[in-house]
Biopython code that builds the backbone (N, CA, C, O; Angstrom):
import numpy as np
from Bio.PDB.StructureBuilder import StructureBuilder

atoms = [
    (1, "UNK", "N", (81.896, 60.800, 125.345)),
    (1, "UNK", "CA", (81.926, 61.554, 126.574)),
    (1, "UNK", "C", (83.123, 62.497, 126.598)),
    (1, "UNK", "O", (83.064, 63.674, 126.954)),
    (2, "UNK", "N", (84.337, 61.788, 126.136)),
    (2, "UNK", "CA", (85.440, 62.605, 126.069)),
    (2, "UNK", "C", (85.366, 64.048, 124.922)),
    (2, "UNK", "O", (86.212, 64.925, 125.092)),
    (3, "UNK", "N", (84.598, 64.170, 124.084)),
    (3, "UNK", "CA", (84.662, 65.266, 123.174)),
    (3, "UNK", "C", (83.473, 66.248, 123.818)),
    (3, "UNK", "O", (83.476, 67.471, 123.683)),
    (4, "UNK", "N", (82.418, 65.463, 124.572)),
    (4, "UNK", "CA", (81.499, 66.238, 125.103)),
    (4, "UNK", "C", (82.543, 67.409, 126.347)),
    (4, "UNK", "O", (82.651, 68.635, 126.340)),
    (5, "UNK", "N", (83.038, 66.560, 127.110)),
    (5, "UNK", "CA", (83.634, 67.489, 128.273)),
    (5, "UNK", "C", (84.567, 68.226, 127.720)),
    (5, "UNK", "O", (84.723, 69.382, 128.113)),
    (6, "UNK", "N", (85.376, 67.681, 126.684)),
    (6, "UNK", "CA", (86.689, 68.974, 126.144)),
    (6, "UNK", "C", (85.666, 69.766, 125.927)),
    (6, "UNK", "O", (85.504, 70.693, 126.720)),
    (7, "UNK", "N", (84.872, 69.625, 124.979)),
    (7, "UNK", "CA", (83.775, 71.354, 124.707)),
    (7, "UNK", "C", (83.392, 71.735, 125.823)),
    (7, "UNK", "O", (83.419, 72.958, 125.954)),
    (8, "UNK", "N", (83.039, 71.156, 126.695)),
    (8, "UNK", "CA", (82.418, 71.983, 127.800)),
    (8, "UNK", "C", (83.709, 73.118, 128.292)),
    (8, "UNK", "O", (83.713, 74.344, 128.403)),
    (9, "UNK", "N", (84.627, 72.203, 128.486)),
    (9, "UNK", "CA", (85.824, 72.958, 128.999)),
    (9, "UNK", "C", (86.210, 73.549, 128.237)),
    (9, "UNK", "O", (86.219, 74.696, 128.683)),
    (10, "UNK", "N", (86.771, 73.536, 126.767)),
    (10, "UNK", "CA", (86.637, 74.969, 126.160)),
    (10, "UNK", "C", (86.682, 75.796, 125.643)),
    (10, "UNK", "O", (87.502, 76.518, 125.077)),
    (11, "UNK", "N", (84.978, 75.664, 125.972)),
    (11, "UNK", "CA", (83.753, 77.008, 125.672)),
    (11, "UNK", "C", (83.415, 77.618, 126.897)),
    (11, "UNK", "O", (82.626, 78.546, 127.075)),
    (12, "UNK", "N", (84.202, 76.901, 127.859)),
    (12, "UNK", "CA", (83.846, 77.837, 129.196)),
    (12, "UNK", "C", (82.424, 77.415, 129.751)),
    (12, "UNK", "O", (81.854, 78.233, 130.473)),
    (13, "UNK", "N", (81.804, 76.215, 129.479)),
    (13, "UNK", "CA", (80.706, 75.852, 129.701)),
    (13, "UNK", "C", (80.288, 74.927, 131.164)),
    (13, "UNK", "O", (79.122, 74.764, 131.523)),
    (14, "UNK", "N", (80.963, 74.619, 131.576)),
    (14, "UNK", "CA", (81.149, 73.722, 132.344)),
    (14, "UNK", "C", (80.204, 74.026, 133.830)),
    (14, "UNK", "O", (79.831, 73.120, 134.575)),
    (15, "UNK", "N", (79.978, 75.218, 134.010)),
    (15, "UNK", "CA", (79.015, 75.479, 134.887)),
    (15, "UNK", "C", (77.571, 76.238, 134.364)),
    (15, "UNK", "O", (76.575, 76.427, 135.062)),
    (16, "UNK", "N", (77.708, 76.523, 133.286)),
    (16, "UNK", "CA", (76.689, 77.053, 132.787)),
    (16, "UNK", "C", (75.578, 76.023, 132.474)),
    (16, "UNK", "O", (75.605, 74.834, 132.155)),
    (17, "UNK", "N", (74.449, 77.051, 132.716)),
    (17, "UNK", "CA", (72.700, 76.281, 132.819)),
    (17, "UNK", "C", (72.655, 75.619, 131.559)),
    (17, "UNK", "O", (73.312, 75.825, 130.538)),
    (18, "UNK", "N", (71.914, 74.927, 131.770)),
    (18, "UNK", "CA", (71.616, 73.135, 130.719)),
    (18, "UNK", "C", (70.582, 74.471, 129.667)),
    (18, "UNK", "O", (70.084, 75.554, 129.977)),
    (19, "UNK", "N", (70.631, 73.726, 128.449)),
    (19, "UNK", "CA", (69.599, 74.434, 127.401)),
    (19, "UNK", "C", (68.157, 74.162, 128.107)),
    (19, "UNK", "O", (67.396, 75.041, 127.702)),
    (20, "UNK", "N", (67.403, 73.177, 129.116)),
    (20, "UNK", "CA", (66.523, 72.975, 129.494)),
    (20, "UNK", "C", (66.026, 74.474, 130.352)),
    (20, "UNK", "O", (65.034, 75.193, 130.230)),
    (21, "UNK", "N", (67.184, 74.527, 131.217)),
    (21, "UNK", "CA", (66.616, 75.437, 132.345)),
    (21, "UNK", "C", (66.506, 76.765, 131.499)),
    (21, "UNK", "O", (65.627, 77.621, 131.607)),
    (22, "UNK", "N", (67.556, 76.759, 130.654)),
    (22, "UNK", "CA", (67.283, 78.448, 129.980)),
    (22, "UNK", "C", (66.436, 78.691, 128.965)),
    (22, "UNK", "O", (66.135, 79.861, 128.728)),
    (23, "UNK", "N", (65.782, 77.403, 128.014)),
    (23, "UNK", "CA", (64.484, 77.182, 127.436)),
    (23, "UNK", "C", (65.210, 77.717, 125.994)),
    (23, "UNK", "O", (64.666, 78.599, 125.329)),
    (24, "UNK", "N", (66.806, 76.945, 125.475)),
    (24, "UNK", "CA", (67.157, 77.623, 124.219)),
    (24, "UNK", "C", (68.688, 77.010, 124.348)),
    (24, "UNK", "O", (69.102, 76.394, 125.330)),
    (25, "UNK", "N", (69.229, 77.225, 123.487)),
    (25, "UNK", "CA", (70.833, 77.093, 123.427)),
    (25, "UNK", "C", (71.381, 78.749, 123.404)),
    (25, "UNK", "O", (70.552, 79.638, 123.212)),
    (26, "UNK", "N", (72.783, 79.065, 123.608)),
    (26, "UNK", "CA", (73.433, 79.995, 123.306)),
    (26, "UNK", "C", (74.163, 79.726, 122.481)),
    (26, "UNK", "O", (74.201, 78.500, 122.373)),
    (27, "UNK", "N", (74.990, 80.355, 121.597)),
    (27, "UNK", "CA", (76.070, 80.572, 120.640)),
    (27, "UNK", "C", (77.043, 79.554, 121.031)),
    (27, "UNK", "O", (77.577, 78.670, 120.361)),
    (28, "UNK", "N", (77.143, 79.833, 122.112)),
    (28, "UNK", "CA", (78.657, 79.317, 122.660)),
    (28, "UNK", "C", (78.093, 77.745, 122.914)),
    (28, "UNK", "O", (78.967, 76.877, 122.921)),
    (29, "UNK", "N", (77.012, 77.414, 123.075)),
    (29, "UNK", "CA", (76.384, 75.810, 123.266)),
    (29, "UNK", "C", (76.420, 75.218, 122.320)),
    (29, "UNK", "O", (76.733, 74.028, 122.268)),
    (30, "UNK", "N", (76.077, 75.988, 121.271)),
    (30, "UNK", "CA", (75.539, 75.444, 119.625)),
    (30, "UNK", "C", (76.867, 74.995, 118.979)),
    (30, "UNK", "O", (77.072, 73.935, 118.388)),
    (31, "UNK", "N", (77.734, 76.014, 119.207)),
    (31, "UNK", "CA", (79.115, 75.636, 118.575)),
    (31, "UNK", "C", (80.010, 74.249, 119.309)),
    (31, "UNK", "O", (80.621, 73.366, 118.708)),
    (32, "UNK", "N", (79.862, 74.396, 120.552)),
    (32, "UNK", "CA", (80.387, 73.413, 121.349)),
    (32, "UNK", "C", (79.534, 72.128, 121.127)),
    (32, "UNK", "O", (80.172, 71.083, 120.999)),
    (33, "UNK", "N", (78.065, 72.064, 121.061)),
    (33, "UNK", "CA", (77.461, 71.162, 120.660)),
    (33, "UNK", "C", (77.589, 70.302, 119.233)),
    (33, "UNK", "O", (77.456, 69.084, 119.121)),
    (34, "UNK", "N", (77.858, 71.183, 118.263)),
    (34, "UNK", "CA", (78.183, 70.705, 116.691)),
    (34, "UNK", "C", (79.483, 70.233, 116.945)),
    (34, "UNK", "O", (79.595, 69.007, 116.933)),
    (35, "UNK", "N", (80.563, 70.938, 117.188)),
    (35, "UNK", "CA", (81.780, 70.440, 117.188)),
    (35, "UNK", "C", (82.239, 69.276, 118.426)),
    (35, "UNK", "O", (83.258, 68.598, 118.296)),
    (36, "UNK", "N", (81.282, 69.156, 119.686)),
    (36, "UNK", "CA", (81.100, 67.724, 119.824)),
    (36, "UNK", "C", (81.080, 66.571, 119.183)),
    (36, "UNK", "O", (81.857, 65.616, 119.194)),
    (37, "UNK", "N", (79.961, 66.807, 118.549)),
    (37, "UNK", "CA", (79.109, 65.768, 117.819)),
    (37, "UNK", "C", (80.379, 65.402, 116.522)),
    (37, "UNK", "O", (80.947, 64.337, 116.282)),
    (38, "UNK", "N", (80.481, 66.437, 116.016)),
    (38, "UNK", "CA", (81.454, 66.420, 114.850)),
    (38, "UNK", "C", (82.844, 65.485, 115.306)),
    (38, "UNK", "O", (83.427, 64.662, 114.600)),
    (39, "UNK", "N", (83.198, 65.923, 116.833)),
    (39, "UNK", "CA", (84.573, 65.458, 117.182)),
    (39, "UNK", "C", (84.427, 63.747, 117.067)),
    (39, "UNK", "O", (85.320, 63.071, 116.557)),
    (40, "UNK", "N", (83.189, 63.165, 117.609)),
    (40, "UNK", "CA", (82.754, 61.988, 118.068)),
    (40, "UNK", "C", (82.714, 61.516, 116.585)),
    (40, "UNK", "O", (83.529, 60.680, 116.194)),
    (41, "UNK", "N", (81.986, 61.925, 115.944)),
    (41, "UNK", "CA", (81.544, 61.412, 114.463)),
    (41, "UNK", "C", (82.772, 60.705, 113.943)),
    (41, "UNK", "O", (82.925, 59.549, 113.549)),
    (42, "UNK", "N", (83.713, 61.857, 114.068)),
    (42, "UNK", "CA", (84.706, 61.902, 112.971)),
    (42, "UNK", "C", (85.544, 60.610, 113.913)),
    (42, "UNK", "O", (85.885, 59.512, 113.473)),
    (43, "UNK", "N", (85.682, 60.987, 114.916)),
    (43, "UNK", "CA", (86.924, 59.485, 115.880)),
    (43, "UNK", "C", (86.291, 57.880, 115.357)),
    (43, "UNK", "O", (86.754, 56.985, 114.651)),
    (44, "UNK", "N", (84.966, 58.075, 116.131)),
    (44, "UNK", "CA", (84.330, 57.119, 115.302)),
    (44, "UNK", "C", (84.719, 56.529, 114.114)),
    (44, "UNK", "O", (85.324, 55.458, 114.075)),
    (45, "UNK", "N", (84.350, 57.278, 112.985)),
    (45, "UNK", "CA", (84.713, 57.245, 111.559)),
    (45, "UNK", "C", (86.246, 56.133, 111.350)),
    (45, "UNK", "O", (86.365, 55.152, 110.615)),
    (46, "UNK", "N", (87.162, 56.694, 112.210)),
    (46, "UNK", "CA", (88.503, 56.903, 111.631)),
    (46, "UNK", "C", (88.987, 55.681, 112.646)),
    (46, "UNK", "O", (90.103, 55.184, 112.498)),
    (47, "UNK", "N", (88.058, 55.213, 113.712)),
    (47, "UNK", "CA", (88.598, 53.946, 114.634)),
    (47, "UNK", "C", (87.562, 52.571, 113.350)),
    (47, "UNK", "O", (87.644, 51.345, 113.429)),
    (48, "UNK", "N", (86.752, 53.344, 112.376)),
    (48, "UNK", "CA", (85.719, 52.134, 112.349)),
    (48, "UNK", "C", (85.108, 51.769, 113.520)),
    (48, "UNK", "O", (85.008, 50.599, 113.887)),
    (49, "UNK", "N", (84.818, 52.438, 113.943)),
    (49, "UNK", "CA", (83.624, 51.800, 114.950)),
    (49, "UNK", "C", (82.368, 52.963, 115.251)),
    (49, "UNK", "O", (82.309, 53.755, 116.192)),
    (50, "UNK", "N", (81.300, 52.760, 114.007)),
    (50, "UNK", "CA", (79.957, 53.341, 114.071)),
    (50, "UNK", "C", (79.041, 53.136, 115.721)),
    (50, "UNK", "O", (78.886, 52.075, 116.325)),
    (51, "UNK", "N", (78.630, 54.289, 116.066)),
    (51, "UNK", "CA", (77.841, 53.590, 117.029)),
    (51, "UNK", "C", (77.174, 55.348, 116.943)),
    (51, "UNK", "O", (78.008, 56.227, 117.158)),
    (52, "UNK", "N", (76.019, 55.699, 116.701)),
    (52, "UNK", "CA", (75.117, 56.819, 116.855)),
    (52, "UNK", "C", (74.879, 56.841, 117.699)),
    (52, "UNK", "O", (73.763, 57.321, 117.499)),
    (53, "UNK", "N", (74.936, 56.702, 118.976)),
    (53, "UNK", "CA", (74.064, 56.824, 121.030)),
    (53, "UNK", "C", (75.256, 57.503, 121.314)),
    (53, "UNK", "O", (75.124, 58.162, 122.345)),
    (54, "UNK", "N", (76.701, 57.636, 120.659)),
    (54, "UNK", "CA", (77.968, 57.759, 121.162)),
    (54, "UNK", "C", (77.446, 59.489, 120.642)),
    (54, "UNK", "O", (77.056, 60.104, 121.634)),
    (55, "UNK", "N", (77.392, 60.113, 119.684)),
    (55, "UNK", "CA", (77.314, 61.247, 119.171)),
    (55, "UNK", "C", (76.028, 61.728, 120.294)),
    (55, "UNK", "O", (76.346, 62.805, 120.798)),
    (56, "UNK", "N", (75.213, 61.425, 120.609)),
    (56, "UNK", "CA", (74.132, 61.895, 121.155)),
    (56, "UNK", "C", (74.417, 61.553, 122.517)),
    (56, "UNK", "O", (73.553, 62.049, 123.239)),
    (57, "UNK", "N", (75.350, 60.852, 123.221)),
    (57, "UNK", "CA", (76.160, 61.628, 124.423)),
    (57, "UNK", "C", (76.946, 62.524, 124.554)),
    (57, "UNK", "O", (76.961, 63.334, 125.481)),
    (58, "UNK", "N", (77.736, 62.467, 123.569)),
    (58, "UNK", "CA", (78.397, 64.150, 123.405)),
    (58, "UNK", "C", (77.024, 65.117, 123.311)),
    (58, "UNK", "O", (77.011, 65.965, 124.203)),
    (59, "UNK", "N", (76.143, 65.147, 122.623)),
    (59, "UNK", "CA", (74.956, 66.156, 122.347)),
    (59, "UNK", "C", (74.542, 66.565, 123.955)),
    (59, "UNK", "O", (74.308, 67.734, 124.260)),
    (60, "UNK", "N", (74.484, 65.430, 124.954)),
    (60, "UNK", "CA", (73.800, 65.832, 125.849)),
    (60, "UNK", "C", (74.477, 66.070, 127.103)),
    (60, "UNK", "O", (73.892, 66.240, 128.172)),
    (61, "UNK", "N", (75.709, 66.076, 126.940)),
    (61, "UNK", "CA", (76.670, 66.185, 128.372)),
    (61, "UNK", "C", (77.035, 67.986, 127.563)),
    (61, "UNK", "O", (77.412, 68.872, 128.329)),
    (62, "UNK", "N", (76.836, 68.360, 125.785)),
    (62, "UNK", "CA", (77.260, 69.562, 125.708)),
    (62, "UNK", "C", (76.257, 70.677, 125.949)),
    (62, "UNK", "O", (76.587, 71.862, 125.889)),
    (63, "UNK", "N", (74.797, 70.191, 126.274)),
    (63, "UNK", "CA", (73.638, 71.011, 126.246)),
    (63, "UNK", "C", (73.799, 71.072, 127.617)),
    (63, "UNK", "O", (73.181, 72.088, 127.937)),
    (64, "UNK", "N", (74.053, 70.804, 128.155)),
    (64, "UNK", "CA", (74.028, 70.776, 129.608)),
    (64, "UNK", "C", (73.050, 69.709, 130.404)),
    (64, "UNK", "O", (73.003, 69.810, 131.630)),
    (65, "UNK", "N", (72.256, 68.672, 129.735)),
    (65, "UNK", "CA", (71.415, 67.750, 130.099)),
    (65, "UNK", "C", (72.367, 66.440, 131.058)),
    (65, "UNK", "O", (71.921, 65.698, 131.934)),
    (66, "UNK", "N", (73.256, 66.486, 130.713)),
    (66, "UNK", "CA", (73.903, 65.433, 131.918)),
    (66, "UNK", "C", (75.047, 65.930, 132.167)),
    (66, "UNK", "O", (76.066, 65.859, 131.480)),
    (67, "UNK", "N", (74.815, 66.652, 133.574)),
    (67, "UNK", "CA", (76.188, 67.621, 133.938)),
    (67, "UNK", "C", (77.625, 66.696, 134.423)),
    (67, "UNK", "O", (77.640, 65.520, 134.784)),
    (68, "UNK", "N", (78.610, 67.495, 134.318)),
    (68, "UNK", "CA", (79.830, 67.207, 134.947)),
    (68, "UNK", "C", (79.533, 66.905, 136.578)),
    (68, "UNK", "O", (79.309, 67.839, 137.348)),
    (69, "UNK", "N", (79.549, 65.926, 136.889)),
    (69, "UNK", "CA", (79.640, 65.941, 138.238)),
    (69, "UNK", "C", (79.193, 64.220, 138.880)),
    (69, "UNK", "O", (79.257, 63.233, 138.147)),
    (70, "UNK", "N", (78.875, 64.172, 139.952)),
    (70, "UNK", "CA", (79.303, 62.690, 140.957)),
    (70, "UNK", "C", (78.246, 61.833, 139.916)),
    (70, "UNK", "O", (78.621, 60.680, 139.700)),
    (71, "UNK", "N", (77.120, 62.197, 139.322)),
    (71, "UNK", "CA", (76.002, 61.060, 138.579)),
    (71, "UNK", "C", (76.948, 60.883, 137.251)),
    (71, "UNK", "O", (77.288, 59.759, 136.880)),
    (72, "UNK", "N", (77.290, 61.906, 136.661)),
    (72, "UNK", "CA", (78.380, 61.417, 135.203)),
    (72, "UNK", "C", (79.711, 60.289, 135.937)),
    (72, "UNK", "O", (79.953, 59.129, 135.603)),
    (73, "UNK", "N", (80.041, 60.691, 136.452)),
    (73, "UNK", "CA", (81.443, 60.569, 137.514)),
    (73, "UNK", "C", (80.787, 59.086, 137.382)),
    (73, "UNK", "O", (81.098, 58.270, 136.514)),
    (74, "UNK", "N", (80.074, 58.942, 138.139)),
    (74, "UNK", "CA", (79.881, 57.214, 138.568)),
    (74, "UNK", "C", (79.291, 56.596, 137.058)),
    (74, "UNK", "O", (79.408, 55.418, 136.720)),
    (75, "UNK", "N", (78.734, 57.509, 136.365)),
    (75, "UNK", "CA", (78.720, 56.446, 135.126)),
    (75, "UNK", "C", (80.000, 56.388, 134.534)),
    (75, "UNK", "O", (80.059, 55.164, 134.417)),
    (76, "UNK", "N", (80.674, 56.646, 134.244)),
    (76, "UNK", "CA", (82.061, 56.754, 133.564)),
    (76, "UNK", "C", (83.114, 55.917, 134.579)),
    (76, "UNK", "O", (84.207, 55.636, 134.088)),
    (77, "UNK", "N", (82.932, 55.636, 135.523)),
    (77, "UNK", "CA", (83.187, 54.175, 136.697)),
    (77, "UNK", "C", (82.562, 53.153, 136.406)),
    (77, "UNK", "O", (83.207, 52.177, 136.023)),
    (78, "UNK", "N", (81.005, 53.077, 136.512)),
    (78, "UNK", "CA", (80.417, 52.016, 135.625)),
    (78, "UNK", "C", (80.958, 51.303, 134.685)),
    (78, "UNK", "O", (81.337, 50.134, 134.756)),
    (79, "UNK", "N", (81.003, 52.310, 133.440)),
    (79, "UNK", "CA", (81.735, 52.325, 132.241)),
    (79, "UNK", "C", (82.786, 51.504, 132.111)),
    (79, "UNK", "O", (82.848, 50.453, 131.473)),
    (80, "UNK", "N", (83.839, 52.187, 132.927)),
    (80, "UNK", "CA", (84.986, 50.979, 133.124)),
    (80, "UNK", "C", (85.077, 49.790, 133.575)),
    (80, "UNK", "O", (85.835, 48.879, 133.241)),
    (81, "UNK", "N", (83.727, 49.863, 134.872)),
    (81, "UNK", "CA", (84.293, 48.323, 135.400)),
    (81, "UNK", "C", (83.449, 47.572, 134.097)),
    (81, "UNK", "O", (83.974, 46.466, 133.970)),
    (82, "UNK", "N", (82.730, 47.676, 133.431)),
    (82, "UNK", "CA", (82.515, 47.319, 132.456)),
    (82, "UNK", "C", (82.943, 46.959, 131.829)),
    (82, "UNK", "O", (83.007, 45.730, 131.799)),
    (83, "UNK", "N", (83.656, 47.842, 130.704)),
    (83, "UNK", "CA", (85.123, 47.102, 130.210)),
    (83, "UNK", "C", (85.966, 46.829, 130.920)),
    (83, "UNK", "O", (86.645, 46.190, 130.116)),
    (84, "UNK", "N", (86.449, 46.793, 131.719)),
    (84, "UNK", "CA", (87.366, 45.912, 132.549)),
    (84, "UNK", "C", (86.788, 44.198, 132.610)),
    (84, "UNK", "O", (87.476, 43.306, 132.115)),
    (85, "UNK", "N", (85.639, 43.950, 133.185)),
    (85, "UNK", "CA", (85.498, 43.163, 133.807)),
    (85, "UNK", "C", (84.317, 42.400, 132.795)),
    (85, "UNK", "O", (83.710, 41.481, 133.347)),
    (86, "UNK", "N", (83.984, 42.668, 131.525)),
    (86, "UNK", "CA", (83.437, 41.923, 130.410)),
    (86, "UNK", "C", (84.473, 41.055, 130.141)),
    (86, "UNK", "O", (84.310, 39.973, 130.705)),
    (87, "UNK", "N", (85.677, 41.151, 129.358)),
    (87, "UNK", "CA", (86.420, 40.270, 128.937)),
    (87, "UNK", "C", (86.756, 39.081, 130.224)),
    (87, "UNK", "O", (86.558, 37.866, 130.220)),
    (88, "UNK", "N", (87.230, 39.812, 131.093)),
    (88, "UNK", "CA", (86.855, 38.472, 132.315)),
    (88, "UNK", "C", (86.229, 37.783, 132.406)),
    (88, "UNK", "O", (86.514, 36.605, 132.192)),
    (89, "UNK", "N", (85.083, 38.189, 132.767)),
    (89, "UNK", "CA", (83.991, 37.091, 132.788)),
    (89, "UNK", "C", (83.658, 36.713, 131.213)),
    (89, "UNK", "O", (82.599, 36.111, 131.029)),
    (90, "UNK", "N", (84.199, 36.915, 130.454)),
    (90, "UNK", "CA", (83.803, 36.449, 129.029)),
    (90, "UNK", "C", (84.722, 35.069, 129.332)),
    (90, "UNK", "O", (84.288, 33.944, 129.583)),
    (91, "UNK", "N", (85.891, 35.431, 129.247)),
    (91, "UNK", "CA", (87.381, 34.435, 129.834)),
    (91, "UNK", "C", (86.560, 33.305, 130.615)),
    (91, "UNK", "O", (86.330, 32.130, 130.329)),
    (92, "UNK", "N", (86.302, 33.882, 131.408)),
    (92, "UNK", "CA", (85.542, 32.869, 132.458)),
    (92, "UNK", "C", (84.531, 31.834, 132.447)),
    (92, "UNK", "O", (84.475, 30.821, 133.144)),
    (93, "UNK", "N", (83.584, 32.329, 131.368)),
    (93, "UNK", "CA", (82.089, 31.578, 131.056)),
    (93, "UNK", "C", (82.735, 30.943, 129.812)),
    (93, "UNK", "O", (82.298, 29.826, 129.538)),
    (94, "UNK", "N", (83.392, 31.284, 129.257)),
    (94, "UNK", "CA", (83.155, 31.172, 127.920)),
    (94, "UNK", "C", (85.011, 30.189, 127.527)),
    (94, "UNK", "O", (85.192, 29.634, 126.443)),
    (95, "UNK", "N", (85.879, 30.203, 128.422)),
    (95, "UNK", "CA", (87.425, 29.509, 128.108)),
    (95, "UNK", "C", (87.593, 30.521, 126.826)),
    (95, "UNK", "O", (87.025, 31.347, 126.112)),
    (96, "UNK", "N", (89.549, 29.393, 127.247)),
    (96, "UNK", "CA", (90.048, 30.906, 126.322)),
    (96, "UNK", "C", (90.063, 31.016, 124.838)),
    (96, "UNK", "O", (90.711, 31.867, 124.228)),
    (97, "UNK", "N", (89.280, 30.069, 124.272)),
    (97, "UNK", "CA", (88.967, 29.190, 122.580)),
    (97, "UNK", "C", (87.725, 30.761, 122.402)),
    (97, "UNK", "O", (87.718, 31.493, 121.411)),
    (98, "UNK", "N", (87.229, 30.853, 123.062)),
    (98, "UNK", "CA", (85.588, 31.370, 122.854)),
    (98, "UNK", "C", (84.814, 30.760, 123.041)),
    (98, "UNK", "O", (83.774, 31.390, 123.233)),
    (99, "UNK", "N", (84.696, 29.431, 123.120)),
    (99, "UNK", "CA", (83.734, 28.691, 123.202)),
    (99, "UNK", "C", (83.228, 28.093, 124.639)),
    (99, "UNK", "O", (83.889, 27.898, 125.659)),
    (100, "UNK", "N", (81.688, 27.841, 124.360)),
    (100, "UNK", "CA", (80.849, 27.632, 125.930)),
    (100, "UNK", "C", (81.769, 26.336, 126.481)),
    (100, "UNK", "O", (81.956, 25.337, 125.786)),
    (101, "UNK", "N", (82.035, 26.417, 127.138)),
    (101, "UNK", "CA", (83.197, 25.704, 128.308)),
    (101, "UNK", "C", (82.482, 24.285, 128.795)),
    (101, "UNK", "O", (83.052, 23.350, 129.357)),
    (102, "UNK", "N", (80.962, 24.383, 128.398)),
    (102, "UNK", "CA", (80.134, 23.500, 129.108)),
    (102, "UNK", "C", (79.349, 22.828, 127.796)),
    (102, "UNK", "O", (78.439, 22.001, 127.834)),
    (103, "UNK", "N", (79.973, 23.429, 126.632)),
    (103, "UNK", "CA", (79.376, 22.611, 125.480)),
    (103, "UNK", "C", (79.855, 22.113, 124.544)),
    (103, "UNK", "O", (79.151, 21.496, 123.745)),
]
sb = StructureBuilder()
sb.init_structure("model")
sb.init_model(0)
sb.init_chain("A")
sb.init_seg("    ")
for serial, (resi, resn, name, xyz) in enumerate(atoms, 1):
    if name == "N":
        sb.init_residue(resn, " ", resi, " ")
    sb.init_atom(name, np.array(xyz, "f"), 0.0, 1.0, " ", f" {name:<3s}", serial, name[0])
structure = sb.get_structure()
């Protein structure tokens, strides 16, 4: 998500129409879109941690298919309480060994 929005921001994209509504990409999408994908690839790569759905959210927050705004906003809240609050309740169900608490 984070390499998707730096491109948006900038390529100056950030309000501009989704490739849907304009029935195409522009120059300035295509480049921001590759070098998304590329940015994600490569972090990926270099943390070890593969995950392909991660590159193809950058793809689609840079086409303009899931815009900047309150529906991204609250997933990226989601997101966190997510990680926030997995290891907790992992802690919780599970004690602090790892193991089922009840077995």
């Amino acid at each position: 998500m984070a390499s998707g929005l730096a491109c948006l921001a900038a390529f100056g994209l950030w309000d501009h129409p989704s490739v849907v509504s304009r029935h195409g990409d522009t120059a300035r999408q295509s480049v921001a879109q590759a070098l998304a994908v590329g940015l994600t690839v490569f972090f990926l790569h270099l943390v070890d941690a593969h995950h392909p759905p991660a590159a193809a959210t950058a793809l689609l927050i840079t086409s303009g298919i899931t815009r900047p705004g309150p529906p991204l906003y609250g997933m990226l809240t989601d997101l966190a309480l997510v990680l926030v609050l997995a290891p907790v309740l992992a802690k919780t169900l599970h004690g602090p060994s790892g193991v089922d608490s009840e077995g």
